[in-house]
C-alpha positions in Angstrom: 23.2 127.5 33.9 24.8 128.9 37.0 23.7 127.8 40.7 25.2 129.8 43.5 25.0 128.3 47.3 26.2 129.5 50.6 27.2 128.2 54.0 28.1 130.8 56.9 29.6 130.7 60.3 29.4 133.5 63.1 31.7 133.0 65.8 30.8 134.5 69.7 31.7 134.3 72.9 28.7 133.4 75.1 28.6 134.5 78.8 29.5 131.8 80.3 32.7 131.1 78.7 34.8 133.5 79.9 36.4 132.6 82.8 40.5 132.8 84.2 42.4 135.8 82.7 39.4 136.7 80.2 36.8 136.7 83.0 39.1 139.2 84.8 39.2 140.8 82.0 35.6 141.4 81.6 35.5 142.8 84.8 38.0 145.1 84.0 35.8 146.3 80.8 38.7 145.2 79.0 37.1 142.2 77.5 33.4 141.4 76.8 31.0 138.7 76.0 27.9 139.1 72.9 24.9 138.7 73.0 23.7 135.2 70.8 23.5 135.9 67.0 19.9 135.4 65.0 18.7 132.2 64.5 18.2 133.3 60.8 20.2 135.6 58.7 18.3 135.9 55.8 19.8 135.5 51.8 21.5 137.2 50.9 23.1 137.4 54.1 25.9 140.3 53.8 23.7 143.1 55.2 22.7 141.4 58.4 26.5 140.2 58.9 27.6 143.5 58.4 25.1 145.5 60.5 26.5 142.2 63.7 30.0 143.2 62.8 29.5 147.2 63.0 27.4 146.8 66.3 30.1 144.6 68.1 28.0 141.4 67.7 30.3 138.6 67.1 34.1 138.0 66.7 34.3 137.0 63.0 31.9 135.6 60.3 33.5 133.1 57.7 31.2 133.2 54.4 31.7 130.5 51.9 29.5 131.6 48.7 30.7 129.3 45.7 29.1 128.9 41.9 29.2 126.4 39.5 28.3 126.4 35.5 26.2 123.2 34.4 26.0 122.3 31.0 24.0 118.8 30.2 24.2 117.8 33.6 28.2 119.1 33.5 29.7 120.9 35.7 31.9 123.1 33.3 33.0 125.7 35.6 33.3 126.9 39.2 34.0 129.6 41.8 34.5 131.2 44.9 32.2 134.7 45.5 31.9 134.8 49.1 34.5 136.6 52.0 35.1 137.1 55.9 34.3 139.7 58.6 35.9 140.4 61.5 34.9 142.0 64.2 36.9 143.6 67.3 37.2 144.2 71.2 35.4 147.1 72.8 37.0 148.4 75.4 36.2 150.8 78.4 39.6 153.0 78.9 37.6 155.4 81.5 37.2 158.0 78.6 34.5 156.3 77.3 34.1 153.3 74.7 37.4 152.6 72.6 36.7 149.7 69.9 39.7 148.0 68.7 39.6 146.0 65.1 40.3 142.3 65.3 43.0 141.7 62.7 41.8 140.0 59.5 44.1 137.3 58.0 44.4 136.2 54.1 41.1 134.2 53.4 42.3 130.3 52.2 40.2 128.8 49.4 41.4 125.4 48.0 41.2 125.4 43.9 37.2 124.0 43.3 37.6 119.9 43.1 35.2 119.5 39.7 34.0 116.3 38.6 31.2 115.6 36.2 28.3 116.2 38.6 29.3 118.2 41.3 32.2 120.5 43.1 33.7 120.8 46.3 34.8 123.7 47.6 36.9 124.6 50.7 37.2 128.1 52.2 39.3 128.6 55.7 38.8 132.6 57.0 39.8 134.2 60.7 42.3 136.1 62.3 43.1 137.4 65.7 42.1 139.7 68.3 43.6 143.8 68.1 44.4 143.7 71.5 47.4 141.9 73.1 46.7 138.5 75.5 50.0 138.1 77.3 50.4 134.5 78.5 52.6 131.1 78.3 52.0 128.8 75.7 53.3 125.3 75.6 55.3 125.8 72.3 58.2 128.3 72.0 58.7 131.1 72.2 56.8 129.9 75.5 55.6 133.3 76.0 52.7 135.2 73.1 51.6 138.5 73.4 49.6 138.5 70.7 45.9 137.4 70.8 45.4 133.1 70.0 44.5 132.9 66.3 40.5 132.0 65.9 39.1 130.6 62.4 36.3 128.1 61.2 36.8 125.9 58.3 33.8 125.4 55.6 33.2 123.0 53.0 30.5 122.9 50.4 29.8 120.4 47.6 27.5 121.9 44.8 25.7 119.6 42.7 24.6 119.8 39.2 20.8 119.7 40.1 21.5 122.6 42.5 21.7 120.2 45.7 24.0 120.9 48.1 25.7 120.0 51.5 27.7 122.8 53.5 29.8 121.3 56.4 32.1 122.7 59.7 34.8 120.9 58.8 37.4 122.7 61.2 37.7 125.3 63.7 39.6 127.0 66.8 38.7 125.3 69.7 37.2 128.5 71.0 35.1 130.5 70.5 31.2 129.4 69.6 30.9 128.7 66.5 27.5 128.4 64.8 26.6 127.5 60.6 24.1 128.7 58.9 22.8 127.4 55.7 22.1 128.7 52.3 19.0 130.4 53.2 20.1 131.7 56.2 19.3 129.4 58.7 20.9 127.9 61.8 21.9 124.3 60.7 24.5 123.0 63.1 26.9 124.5 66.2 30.0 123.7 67.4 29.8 121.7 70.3 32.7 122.1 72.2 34.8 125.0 73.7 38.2 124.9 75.1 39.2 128.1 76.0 42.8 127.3 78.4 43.8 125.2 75.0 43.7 127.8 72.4 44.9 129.8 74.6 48.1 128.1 74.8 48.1 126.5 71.3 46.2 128.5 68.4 49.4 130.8 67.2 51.6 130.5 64.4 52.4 127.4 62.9 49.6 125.3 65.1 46.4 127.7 62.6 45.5 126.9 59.3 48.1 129.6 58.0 50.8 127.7 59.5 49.2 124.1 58.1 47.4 122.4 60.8 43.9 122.8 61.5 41.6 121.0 64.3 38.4 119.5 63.5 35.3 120.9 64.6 33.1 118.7 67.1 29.2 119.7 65.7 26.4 119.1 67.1 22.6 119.8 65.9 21.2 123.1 66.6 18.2 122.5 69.3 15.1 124.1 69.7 13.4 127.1 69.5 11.8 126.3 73.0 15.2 125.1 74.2 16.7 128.8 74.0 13.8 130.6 75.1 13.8 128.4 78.6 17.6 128.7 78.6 17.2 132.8 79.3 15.2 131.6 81.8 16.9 129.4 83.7 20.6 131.5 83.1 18.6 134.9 83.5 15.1 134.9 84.6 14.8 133.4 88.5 17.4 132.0 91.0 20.7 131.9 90.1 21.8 128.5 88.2 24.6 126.1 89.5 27.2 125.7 87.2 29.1 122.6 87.1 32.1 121.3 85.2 31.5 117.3 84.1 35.1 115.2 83.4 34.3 112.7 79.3 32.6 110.0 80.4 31.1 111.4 83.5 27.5 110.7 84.4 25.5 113.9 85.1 22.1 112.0 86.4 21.1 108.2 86.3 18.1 106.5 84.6 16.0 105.6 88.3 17.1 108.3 90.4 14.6 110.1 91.7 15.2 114.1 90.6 13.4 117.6 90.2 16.1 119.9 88.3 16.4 120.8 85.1 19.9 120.5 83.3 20.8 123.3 80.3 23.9 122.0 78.7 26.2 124.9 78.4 29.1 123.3 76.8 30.1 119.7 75.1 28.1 116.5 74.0 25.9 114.4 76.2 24.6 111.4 75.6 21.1 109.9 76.6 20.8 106.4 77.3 18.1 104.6 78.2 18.0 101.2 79.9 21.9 101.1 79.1 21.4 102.0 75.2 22.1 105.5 73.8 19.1 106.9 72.0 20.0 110.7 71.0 23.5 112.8 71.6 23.1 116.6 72.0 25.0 119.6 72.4 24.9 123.0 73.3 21.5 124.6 74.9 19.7 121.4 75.3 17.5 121.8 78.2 17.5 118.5 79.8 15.8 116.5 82.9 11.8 117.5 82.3 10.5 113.9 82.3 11.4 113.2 85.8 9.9 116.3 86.7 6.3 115.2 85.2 6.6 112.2 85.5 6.6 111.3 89.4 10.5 112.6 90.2 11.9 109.7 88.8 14.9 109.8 86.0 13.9 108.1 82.7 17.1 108.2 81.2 21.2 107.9 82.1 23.1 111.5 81.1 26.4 110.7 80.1 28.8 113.2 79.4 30.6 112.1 75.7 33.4 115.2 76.1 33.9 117.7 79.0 30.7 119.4 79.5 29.3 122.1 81.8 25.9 122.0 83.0 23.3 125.0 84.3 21.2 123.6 86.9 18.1 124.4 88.3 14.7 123.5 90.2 12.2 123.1 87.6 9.5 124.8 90.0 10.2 128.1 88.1 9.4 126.7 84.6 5.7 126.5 83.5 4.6 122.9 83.6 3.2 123.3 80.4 6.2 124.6 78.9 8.2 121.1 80.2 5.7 119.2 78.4 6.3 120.5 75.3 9.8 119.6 76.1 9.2 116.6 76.5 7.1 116.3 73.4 9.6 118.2 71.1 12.2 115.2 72.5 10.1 112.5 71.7 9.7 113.8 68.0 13.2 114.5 67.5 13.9 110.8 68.4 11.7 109.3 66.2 9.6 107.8 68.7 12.1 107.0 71.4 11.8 108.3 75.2 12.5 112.1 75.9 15.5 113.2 78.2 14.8 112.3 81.5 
């Protein structure tokens, strides 16, 4: 019997990460930023990733599709059947649209560790940006002109009853990376961005191709709600403050009084309440409605786990009824303990 199973990533620069030499950039029409991927991609998912890459949609997709052959409960045999996508750069010359191809590099796949029951399989894809990004870098040459290498690193154990786990195991510290599972879902995303550190680091012998790879901080994907009110507070009233947040900074205090809402933009915060942590999320958590239903007082401590930026805004613009689903969607997602606050 064969049993096939699939876990995907799409990588993507949100809006809000561009910022130094690649937010000139932007402005120049030399660089852009997309537009979030689908929280689905269906199975089999080449035809959506295809129809993202030829629209300009994301910056690479890394698709690890493995097989095994059971026999009485034995795994007798196994495979890779999966590849990658790259994308590429539009750019506006002043002559119209000009869409440069990212540059595709050899897809790694680690020989299939079989055992009785199960396989593991390991696939590493990326590449780098068609268009040159002169800067320093800390390692010599000291100077690059081509673009920092970007890749994501999957791994996926098959099991002889056709369970499965499919794991980020590494990535480029920029850009977004989010996974999908083997139906095409959104399972997990990446939960930190570092975009001045692959800058200066991810070339050469410091990528996968060259033998060192850097784990991938992932973080659980949040909710459907959570996205739609994040459009809302980036996009749809008054312009959001942005601010950067230092590991092990606190972003709001459990007792403070309070009436903004916080949309976590980048990095890992924890929640704590009455000193303890009680949930840890990542990017697109909306954050802070308790307070705002329940008197203006915070119900919880914010504690930034990595660097983290933060969106905030009043919560007057958001429909009370919309916060207490929030803050209902919280409370079920921490099996009974108190929302974010």
């Amino acid at each position: 019997m064969r049993i096939e199973r699939t876990v995907s990533t799409i990588s993507w620069i949100p809006s809000d990460a561009l910022k130094g030499m690649l937010g000139a950039g932007e402005k120049l029409h030399v660089a852009h930023h997309d537009q979030p991927p689908p929280d689905a991609i269906g199975k089999p998912a080449d035809a959506t990733l295809e129809t993202l890459r030829d629209t300009d949609r994301f910056r690479f997709s890394n698709q690890l599709r493995a097989w095994i052959e059971v026999e009485d409960g034995r795994v007798v045999d196994a495979g890779y059947s999966g590849q990658a996508w790259m994308g590429g750069t539009s750019l506006n010359l002043g002559i119209g649209d000009v869409r440069v191809p990212a540059v595709l590099y050899d897809v790694l796949q680690a020989e299939p560790e079989v055992v009785e029951g199960r396989a593991r399989f390991r696939q590493t894809a990326g590449g780098r940006p068609g268009t040159p990004i002169p800067r320093k870098v800390r390692h010599p040459p000291f100077v690059q002109f081509r673009g920092p290498t970007v890749w994501t690193t999957l791994e996926l154990t098959i099991n002889a009853d056709g369970t499965h786990e499919g794991t980020l195991a590494g990535a480029s510290n920029f850009p977004r990376h989010w996974v999908y599972g083997d139906e095409g879902e959104l399972v997990a995303k990446s939960g930190l961005t570092d975009l001045k550190q692959w800058l200066s680091t991810s070339f050469g012998k410091h990528t996968p191709w060259g033998d060192e790879d850097s784990p991938a901080l992932v973080t659980a994907v949040e909710t459907a709600l959570e996205r739609e009110l994040s459009t809302l507070i980036m996009r749809g009233g008054p312009k959001p403050r942005v601010r950067r947040h230092k590991e092990g900074a606190v972003v709001t205090e459990q007792g403070a009084p309070g009436d903004e809402l916080f949309l976590l933009l980048d990095g890992v915060i924890a929640v704590e309440v009455d000193g303890s942590p009680v949930a840890e999320v990542g990017p697109g958590a909306v954050l802070g409605e308790r307070a705002v239903l329940e008197g203006g007082t915070r119900t919880s401590t914010l504690r930034c786990v990595t660097a983290c930026r933060t969106a905030t805004v009043k919560a007057d613009h958001i429909d009370t009824d919309r916060l207490a689903e929030l803050a209902s969607g919280h409370r079920r997602e921490d099996a009974g303990q108190r929302g974010s606050g």
